[in-house]
PLY file of the C-alpha trace (Angstrom):
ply
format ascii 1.0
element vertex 279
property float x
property float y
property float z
element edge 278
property int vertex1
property int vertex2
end_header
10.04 -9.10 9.95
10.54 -10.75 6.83
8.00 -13.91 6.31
8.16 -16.60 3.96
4.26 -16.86 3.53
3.77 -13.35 2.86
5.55 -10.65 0.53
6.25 -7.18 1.90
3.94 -3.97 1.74
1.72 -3.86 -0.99
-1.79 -4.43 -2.44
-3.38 -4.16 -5.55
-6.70 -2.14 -6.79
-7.71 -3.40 -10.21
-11.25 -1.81 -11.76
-12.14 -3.09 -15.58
-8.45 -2.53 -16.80
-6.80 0.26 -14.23
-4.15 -1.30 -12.17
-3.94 0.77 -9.09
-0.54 -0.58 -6.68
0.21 1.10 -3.25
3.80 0.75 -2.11
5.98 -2.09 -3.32
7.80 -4.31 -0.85
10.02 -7.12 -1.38
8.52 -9.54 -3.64
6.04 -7.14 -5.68
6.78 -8.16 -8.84
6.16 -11.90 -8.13
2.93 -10.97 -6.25
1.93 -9.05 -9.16
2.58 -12.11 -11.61
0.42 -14.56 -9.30
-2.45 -12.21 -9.68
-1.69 -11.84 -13.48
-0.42 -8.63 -13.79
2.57 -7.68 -15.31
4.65 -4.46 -15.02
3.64 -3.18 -18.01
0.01 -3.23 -17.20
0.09 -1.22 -13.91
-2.10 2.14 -14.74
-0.23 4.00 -11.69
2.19 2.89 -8.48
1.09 4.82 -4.98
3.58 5.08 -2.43
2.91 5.97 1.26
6.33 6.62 2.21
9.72 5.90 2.64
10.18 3.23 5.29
12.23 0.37 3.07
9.74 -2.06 3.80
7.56 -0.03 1.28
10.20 0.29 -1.36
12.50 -1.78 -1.77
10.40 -3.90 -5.29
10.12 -0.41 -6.72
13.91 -0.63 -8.50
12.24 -4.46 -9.29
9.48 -2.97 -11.02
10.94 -0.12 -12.83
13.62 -1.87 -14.13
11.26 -5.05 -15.63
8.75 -2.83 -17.18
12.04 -0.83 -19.10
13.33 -4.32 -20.13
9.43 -5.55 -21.31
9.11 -1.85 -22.97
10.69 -3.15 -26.33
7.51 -5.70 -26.04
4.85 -3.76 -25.09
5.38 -0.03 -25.72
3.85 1.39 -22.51
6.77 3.50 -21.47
7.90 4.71 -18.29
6.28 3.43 -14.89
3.57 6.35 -13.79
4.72 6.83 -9.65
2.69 9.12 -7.63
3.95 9.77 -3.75
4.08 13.14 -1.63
6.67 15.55 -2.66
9.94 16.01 -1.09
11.52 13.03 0.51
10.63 10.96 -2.02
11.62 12.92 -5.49
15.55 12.29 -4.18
14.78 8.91 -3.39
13.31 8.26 -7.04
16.42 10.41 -8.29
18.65 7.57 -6.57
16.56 4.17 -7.19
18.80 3.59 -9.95
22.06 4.72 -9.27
23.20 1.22 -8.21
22.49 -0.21 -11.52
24.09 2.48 -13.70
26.35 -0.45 -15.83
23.50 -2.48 -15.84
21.56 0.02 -18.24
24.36 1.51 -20.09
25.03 -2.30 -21.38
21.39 -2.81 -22.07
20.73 0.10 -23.34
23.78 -0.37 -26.17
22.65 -3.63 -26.53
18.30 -3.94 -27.01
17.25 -0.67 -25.02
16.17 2.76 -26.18
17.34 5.23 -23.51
17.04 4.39 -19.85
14.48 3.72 -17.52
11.87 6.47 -16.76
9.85 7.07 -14.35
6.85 9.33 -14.76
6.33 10.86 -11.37
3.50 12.95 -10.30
3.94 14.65 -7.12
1.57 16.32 -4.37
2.06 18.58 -1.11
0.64 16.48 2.08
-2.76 17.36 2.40
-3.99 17.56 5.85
-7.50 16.54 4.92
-8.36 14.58 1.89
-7.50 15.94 -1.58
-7.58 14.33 -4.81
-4.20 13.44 -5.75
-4.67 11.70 -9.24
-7.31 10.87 -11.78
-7.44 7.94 -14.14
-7.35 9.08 -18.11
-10.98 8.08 -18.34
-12.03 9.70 -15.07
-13.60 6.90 -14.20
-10.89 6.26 -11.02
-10.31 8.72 -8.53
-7.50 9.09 -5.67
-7.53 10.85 -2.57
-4.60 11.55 -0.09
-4.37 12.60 3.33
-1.16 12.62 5.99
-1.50 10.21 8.72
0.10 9.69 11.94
3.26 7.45 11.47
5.58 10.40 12.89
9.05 10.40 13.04
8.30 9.28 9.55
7.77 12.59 7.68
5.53 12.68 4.71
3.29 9.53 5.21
-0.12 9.57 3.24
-2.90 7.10 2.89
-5.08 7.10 0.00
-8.60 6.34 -1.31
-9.05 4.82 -4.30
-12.76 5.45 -5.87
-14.25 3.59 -8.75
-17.73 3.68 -10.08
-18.74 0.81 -8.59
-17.33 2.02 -4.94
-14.25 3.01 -2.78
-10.84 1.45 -0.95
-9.18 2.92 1.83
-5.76 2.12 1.92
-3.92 3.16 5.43
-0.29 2.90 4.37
1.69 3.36 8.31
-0.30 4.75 10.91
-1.38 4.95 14.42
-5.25 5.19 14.41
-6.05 8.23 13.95
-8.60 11.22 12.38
-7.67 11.02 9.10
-7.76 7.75 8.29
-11.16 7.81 9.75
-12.54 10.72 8.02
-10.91 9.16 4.57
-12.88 5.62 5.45
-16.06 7.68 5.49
-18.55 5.80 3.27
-16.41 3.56 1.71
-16.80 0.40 0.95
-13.54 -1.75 2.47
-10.47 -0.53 4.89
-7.19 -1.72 4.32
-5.23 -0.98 7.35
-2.28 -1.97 8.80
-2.85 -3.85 12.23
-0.08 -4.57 15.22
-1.65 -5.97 18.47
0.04 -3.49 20.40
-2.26 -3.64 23.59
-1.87 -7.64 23.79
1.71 -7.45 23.41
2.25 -4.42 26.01
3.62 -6.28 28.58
5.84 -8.26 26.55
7.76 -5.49 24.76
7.46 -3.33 27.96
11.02 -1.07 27.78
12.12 -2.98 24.41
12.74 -1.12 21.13
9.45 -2.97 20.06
7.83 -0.54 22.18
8.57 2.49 20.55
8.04 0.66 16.92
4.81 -0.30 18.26
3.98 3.52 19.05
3.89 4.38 15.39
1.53 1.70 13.93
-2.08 0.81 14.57
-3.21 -1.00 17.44
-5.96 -3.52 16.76
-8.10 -2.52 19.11
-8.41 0.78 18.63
-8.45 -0.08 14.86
-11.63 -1.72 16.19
-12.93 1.17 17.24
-12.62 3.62 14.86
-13.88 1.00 12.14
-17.28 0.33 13.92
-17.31 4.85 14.61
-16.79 5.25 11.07
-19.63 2.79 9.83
-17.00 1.04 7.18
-18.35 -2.73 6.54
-15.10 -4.20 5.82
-11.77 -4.07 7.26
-8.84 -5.88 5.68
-5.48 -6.46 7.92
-2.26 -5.77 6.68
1.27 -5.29 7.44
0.55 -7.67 10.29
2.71 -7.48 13.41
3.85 -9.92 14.73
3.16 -12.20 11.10
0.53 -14.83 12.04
1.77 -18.02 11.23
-1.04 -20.39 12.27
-5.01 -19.88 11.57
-5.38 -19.42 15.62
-2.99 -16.72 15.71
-4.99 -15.06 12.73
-8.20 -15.03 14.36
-6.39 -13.02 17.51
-6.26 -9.91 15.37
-9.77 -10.64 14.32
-10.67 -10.69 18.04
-9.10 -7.45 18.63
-11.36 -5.94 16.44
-13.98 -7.56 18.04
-12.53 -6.08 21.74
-12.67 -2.49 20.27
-16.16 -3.09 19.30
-16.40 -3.92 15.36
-18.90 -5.98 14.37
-18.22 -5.64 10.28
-16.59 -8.07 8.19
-13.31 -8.57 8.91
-10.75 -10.25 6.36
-6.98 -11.55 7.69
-5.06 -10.47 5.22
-2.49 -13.50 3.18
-0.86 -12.60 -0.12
-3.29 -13.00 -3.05
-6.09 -12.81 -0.65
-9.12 -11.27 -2.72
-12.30 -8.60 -1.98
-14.61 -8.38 -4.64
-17.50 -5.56 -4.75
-19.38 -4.27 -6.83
-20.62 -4.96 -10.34
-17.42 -4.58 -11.95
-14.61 -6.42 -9.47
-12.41 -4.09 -7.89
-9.71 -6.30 -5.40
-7.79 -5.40 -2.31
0 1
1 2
2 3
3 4
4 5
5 6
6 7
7 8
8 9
9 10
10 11
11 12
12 13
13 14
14 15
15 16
16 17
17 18
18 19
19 20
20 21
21 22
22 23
23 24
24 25
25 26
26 27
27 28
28 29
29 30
30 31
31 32
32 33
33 34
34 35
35 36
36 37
37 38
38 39
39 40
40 41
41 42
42 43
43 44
44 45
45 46
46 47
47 48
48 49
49 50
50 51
51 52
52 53
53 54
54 55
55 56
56 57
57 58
58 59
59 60
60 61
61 62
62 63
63 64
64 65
65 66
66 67
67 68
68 69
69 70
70 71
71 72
72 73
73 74
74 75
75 76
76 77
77 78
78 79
79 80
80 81
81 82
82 83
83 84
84 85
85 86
86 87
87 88
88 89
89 90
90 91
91 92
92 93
93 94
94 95
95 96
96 97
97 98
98 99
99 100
100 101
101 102
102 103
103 104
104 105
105 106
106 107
107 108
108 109
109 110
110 111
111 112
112 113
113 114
114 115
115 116
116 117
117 118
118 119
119 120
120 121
121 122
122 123
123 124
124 125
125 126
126 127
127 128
128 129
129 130
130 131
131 132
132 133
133 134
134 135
135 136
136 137
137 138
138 139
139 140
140 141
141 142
142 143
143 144
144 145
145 146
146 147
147 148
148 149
149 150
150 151
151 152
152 153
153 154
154 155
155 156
156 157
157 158
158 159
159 160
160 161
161 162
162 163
163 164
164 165
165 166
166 167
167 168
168 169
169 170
170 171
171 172
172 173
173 174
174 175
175 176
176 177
177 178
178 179
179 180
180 181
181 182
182 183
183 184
184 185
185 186
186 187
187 188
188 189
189 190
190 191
191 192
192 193
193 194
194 195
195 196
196 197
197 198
198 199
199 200
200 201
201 202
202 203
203 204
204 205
205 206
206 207
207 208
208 209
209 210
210 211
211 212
212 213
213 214
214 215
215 216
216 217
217 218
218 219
219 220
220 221
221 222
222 223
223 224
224 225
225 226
226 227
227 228
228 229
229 230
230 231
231 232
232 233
233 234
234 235
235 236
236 237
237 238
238 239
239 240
240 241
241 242
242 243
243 244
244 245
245 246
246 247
247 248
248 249
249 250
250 251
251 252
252 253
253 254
254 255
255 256
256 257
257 258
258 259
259 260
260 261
261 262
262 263
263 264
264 265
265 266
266 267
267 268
268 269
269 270
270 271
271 272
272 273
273 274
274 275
275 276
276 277
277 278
């Protein structure tokens, strides 16, 4: 549901001058100002899959960084996101907007927007998926569990000075454990499925609840895996007071996690490491 306080799906990996942002929800761009990075200075966009929440501030970001390009020479917007699905989705982003660049592009614009788009198969277990021109960043992929939703990955993103797990849509499940093995914060997505079950009992939230993570079993698997720092996102239902932020804390808690466990709110920042790296 859409939330005043808090943009859509999205968060930002930044080591020394690599930009790293998975998915792009509404209000990416903005996000991505407040933080104090522009379109032009994203290394790579990740994208999990297809469910609109995920998407919808891609067309926002391709389309600023083609208008900025004129400025700042960095060319199209590098995308990497399982193959399939998503290659006609890119070939459609921006069909809608067709006048829109023929009139720029007579007007200030060389050519149209690009995008430069790197695809991979779904891996069942992790696979590296990308490398940073220095080879100082690494990404892994790996399907998760967000079925009917076809092609959903999560990633890992490793830097020299450690590793984020990012869950994209999930139930808990295997592979986002085995990617969270050893590294150094989990970003997952967290709906408080078993203290709502009563509530949504033989609603359609039930069956949108059976495709994400419940926070207790989140808790779980976090304290099983051994990963020190778990970072809640794509909260359902939004907190909107600090007491109802500190329930999905307690689930955690109720599943057995006794790490560090960050709330997430937009802008929120992890730093590790001797170079910062932020989640």
């Amino acid at each position: 549901m859409p939330s005043p306080e808090r943009a859509g799906a999205g968060v930002l990996i930044t080591y020394d001058d690599i930009h790293v942002q998975v998915d792009a929800g509404r209000s990416t761009l903005m996000r991505l100002g407040q933080a104090g990075v522009a379109p032009h200075a994203l290394t790579v966009v990740l994208l999990t899959h297809l469910h609109s929440d995920h998407v919808t501030g891609l067309a926002d970001l391709v389309l600023t960084r083609w208008v900025q390009d004129h400025l700042y020479h960095t060319g199209g917007l590098p995308l990497v996101a399982p193959a399939g699905r998503a290659e006609t989705f890119l070939q459609r982003l921006l069909d809608t907007y067709e006048y829109d660049i023929e009139v720029r592009a007579q007007h200030v614009q060389e050519g149209g927007p690009q995008v430069e788009a790197h695809w991979f198969d779904v891996p069942d277990k992790p696979a590296v998926v990308w490398r940073s021109a220095c080879g100082r960043v690494e990404i892994e992929a790996v399907r998760v569990r967000h079925e009917p939703v076809e092609e959903a990955v999560g990633y890992r993103i490793t830097t020299p000075d450690g590793s984020v797990v990012v869950s994209g849509d999930t139930r808990v499940c295997d592979e986002v454990a085995e990617l969270s093995a050893g590294a150094d914060v989990l970003v997952h997505e967290a709906c408080r499925s078993t203290a709502l079950a009563e509530a949504v009992r033989g609603t359609r939230f039930e069956t949108i609840f059976s495709y994400h993570a419940d926070t207790v079993a989140l808790g779980a698997m976090a304290q099983r895996v051994g990963v020190p720092h778990v970072v809640l996102t794509h909260l359902i239902p939004a907190p909107h007071t600090p007491g109802e932020e500190q329930e999905f804390t307690a689930d955690l808690r109720r599943g057995g996690y006794d790490g560090q466990v960050t709330v997430g709110q937009d802008l929120a920042t992890i730093e590790f490491g001797q170079e910062p790296a932020s989640a």
